[in-house]
C-alpha positions in Angstrom: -13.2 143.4 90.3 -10.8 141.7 92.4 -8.9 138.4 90.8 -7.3 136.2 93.5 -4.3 134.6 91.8 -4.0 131.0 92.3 -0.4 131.5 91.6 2.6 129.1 92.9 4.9 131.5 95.1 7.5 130.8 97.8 9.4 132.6 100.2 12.5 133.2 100.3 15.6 134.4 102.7 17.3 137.4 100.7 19.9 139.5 102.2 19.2 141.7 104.3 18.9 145.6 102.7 18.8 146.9 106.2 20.4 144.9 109.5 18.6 144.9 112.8 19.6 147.8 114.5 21.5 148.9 111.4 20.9 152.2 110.4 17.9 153.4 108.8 19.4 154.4 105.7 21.3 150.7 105.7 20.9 149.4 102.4 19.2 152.5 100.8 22.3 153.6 99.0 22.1 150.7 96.7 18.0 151.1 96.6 18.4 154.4 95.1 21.2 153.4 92.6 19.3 150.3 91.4 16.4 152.8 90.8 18.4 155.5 89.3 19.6 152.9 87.0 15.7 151.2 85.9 14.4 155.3 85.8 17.0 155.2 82.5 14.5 153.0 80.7 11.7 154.6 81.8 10.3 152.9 84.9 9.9 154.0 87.9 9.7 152.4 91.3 9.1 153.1 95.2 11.2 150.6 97.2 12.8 152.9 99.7 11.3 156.1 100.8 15.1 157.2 99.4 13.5 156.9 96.0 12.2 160.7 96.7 13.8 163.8 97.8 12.3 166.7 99.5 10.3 168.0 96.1 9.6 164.7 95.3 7.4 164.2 98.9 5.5 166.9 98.4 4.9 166.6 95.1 3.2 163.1 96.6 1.1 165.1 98.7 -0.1 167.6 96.3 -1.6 164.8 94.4 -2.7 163.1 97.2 -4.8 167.1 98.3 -5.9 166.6 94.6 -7.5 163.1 95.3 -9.1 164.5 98.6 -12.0 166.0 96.1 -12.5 162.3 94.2 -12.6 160.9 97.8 -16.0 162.9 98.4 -18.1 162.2 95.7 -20.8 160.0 95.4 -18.4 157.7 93.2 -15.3 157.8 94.6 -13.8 157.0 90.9 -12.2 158.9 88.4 -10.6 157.2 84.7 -7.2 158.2 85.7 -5.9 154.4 85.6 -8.2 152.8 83.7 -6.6 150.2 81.3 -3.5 149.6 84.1 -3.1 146.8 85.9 -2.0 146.4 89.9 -1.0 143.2 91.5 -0.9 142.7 95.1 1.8 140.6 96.0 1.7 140.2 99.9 3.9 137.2 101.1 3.1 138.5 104.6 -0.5 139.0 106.7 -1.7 142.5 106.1 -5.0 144.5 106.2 -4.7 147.8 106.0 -1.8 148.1 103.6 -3.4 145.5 101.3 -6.8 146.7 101.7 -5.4 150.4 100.7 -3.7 149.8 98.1 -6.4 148.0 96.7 -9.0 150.6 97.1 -6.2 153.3 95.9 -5.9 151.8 92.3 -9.9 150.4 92.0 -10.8 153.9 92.4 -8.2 155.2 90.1 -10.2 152.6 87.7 -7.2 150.4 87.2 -7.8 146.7 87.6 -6.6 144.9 90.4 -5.1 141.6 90.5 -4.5 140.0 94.3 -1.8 137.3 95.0 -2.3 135.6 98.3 0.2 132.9 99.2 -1.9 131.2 102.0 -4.0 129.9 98.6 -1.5 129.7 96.1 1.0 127.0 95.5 3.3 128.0 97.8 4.1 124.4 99.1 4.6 123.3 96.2 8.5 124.5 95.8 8.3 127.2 92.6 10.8 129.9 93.4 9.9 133.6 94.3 11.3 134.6 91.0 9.2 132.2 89.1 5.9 133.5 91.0 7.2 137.0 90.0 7.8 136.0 86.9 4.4 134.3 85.9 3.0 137.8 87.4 4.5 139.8 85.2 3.9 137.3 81.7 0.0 138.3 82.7 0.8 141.8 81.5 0.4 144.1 85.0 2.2 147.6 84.9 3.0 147.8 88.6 3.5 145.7 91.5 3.3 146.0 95.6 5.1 143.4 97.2 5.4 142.8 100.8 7.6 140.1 102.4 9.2 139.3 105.7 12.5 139.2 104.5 14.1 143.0 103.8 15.3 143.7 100.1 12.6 141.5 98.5 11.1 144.5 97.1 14.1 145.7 95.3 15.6 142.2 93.9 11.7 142.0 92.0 12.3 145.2 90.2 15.5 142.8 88.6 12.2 140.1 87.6 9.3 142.6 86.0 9.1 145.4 83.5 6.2 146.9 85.7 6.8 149.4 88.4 7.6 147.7 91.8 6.3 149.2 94.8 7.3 148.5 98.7 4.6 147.3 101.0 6.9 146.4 103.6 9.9 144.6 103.5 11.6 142.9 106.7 12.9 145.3 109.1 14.2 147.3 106.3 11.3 150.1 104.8 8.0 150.8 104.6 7.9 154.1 102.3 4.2 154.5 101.9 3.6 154.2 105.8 5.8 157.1 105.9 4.7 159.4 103.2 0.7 158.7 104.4 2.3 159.5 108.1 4.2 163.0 107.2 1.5 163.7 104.8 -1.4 163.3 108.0 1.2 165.9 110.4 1.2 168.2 107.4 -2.5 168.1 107.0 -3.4 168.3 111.1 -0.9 171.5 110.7 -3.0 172.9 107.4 -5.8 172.8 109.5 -4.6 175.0 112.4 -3.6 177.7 109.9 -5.2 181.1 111.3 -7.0 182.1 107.8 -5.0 184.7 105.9 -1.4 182.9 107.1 1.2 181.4 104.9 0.5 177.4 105.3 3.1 175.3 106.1 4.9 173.0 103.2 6.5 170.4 105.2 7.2 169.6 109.1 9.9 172.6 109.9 9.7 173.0 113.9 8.1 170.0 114.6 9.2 167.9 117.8 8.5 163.8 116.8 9.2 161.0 119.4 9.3 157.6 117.8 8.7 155.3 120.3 8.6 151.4 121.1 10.6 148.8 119.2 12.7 150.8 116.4 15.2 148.3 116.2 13.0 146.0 114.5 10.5 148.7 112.8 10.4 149.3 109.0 8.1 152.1 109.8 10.8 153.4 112.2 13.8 153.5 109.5 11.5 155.1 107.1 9.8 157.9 109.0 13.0 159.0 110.4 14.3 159.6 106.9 11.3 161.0 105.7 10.6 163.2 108.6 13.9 164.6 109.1 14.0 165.2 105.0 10.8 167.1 105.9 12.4 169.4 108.4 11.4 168.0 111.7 13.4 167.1 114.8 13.1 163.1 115.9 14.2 161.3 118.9 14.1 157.9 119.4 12.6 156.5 122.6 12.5 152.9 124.1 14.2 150.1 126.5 18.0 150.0 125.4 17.2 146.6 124.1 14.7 147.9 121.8 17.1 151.2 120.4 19.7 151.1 118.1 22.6 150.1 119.5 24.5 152.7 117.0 22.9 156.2 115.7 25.8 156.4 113.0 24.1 157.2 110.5 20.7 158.3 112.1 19.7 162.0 112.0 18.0 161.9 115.5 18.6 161.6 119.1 17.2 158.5 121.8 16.9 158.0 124.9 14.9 155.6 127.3 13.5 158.5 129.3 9.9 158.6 127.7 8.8 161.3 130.9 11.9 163.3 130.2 11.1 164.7 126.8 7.4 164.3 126.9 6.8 167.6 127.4 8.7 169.1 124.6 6.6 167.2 122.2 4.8 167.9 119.1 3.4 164.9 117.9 3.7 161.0 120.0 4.2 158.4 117.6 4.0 155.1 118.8 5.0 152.0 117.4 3.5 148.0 117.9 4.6 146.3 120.5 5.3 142.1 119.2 4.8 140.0 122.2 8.0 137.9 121.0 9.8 141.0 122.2 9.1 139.5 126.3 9.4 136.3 125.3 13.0 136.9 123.9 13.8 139.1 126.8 14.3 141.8 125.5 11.4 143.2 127.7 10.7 142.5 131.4 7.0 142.4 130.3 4.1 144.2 128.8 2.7 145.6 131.6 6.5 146.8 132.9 6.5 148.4 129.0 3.2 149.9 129.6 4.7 151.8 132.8 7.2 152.7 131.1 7.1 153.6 127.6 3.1 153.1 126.7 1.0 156.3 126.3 -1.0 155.8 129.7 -3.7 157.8 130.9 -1.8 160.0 133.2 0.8 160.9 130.6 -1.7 161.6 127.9 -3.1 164.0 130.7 0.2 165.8 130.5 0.0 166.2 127.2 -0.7 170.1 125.5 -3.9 169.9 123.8 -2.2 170.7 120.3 -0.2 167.2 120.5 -0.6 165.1 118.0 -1.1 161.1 118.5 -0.2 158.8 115.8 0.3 154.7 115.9 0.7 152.8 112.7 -1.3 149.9 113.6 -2.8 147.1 114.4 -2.6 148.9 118.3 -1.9 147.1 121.3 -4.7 149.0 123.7 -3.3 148.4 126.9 0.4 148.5 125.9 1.3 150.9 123.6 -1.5 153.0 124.1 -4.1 153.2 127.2 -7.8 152.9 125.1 -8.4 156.5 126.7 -5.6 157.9 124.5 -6.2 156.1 121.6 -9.6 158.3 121.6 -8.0 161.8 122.2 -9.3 164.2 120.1 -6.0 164.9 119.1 -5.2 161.8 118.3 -4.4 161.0 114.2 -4.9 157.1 114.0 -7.8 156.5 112.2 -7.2 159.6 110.1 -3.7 157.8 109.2 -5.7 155.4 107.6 -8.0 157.4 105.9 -5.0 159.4 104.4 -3.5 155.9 103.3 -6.0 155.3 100.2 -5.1 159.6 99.2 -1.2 158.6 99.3 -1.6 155.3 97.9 -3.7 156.9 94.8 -1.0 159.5 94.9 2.0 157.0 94.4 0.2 155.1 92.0 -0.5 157.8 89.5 2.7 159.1 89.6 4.4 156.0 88.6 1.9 154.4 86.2 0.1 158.0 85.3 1.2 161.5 84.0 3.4 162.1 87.5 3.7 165.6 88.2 1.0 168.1 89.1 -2.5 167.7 87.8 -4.3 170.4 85.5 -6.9 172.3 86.3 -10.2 170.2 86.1 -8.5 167.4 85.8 -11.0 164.9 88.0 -13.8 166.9 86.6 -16.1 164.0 86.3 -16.4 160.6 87.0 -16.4 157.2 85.2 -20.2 156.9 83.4 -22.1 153.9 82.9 -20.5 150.5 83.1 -17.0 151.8 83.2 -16.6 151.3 87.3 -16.6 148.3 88.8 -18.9 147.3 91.8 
């Protein structure tokens, strides 16, 4: 069952863990030191995509081919969670991150606890701390906040005992967008394995163009680390305006020359386009984007077969992406969110769970009688 919190929250202007335009790993350093430090008494967190290593990925995903098998069934429920607590914390509109995360823990059996600060007493002037605060007195083991101002995330782990995770913070991170999108690349190249040949582990080889606004993109900054930790090759690609103006610190290349490298492509991932971008000039307009940068019919035409298509969402059809390529059959999108709930599962068992690899048999069976909620 899902509990909608009537609890006072309020936003609040932090600062910034990651600059506009800074570079993606701006603010991770001090991410991954604060987490080093709480993994000393024993919990464990996911506020940067930092927080795991190479081994630490996969291991992700070879929970999250483990949870493919629960997916299937009848039930889609196994005991793993049951007795642990989740709280949504989403300070920030959101539907498939919130709805994910919330079908990842109900069908680890865990109960789920949703905070929504349209209907809580936001107005009324209680502090984000004090809102985390009364959270946590309620007894949850793990929390996913989302907020539009970067490093939110990592100043609630300083407010909780329970394992904080990242839902999206500012322009800073969005680690789970990132492990559910290196995860669906890994699983599209599983697939066209010839039987009896060694499958790939990660993406070694693999061409990715991230383009649109990655100057303001928390997805951006955190596939580019997970990615390139992964193996693959990224370059950047958008209006000047709309591209870092320094790649200190980046592993990748850019350019503004969408035609010139689209042919040398493995996998197109495109990123939302906010109308505020034309309003604030930093773009002539959407259709002049479109031309120029948006997937369009006649470039998706150009595109090998074997190309993969990804966008985070919600997609702009029309600017971004023409609807024709939205529908290739090469195209990843709605299997991105599909592979979501697996990753989201996967995160949450590691860090309230065992961690680590399941057993054999583990999932064997499902929750009997009353023991699954409706």
């Amino acid at each position: 069952m899902t509990t909608t919190l009537e609890t006072p929250g309020a936003s609040t202007t932090l600062p910034s863990a990651g600059q506009p335009g800074g570079t993606p790993a701006a603010g991770a350093a001090a991410g991954a030191a604060a987490a080093r430090s709480a993994g000393a008494s024993g919990v464990r967190h996911l506020v940067s995509i930092t927080d795991l290593d190479r081994d630490g990925m996969l291991g992700i995903f070879h929970l999250a081919d483990a949870f493919k098998e629960v997916a299937e069934r009848p039930i889609p429920r196994v005991p793993a969670l049951r007795g642990k607590t989740v709280a949504t914390l989403f300070f920030e509109a959101s539907t498939r991150t919130r709805l994910s995360f919330e079908a990842a823990a109900k069908r680890l059996s865990a109960d789920v606890m949703s905070f929504s600060a349209s209907s809580s007493s936001l107005e009324k002037g209680e502090s984000l701390r004090d809102t985390v605060e009364t959270i946590d007195a309620m007894g949850v083991d793990a929390m996913i906040v989302r907020h539009k101002s970067s490093g939110v995330p990592s100043q609630v782990r300083a407010w909780t005992k329970a394992s904080v995770v990242n839902g999206g913070d500012g322009q800073h991170e969005h680690p789970t967008q990132a492990l559910l999108d290196c995860y669906t690349i890994r699983e599209a190249l599983l697939d066209r394995t010839p039987a009896g040949e060694t499958p790939p582990e990660d993406l070694r080889g693999m061409r990715i163009a991230i383009v649109g606004d990655v100057r303001h993109s928390r997805v951006a900054r955190s596939d580019v680390l997970a990615m390139t930790a992964l193996g693959a090759e990224v370059v950047l690609v958008g209006p000047r305006t709309l591209l870092p103006p320094s790649l200190d610190g980046w592993p990748v290349k850019a350019t503004p020359d969408f035609d010139g490298v689209l042919d040398s492509l493995d996998v197109v991932y495109l990123l939302r386009i906010q109308r505020e971008r034309a309003q604030a000039a930093l773009l002539p307009s959407m259709e002049e984007y479109h031309e120029r940068f948006g997937l369009t019919r006649e470039r998706a035409a150009r595109l090998d077969e074997r190309v993969l298509v990804m966008h985070p969402g919600p997609m702009n059809r029309g600017v971004e992406i023409a609807p024709e390529a939205a529908d290739l059959p090469s195209s990843l999108i709605t299997r991105q969110v599909k592979n979501g709930v697996l990753i989201r599962m996967a995160v949450l068992f590691h860090l309230l769970g065992a961690g680590g690899p399941l057993p054999a048999g583990a999932f064997g069976g499902t929750e009997s009688g009353g023991g699954a909620d409706a």
